[in-house]
C-alpha positions, 0 to 999 in steps of 0.5 A, spaced: 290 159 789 288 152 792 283 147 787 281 143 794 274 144 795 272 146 802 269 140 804 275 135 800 279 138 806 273 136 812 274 129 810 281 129 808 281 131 815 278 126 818 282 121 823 280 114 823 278 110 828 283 104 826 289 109 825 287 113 832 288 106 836 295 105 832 297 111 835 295 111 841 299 104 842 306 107 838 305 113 844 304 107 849 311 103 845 306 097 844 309 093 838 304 092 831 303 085 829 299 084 823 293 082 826 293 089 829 294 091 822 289 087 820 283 090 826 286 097 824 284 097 818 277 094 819 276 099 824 277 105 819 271 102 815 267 103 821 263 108 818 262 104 810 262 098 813 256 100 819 257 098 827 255 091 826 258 088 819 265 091 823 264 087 829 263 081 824 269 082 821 273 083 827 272 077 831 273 073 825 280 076 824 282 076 831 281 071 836 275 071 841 277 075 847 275 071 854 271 077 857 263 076 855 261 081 850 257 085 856 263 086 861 266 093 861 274 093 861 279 097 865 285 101 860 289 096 864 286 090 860 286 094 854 293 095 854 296 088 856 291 085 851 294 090 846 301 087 848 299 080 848 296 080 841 304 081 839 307 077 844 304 071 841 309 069 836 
């Protein structure tokens, strides 16, 4: 018999923003810095921390993008992005 309530296990289950994106680029084979783990922790607080806090912690982790906040990226710049970050050494 399990001691695990029902909802222990909904949120034991729950897949962080921070680790999803980690994934992604390990299927891709882009290398993790430890900025990358930096932002990848900050992200898995989005839902404590809230949209805005999250966005204050990230810039003041990484550095700026070159892009205006406004402007939409391709999955292209995405990933040469990811890649330069670890580059970068």
């Amino acid at each position: 018999m399990s001691t695990k309530q029902p909802f222990d296990s909904a949120q034991d289950k729950q897949l962080k923003l921070g680790n999803a994106i980690a994934k992604i680029a390990k299927v891709l084979h882009i290398p993790h810095c430890e900025k990358c783990e930096q932002r990848r922790l900050i992200l898995n607080e989005i839902r404590t921390l809230g949209i805005k806090e999250t966005i204050k912690r990230l810039r003041a982790a990484g550095p700026s993008t070159s892009k205006d906040i406004n402007e939409s990226w391709s999955v292209e710049e995405i990933v040469k992005k990811m890649e330069d970050c670890c580059d970068e050494k």
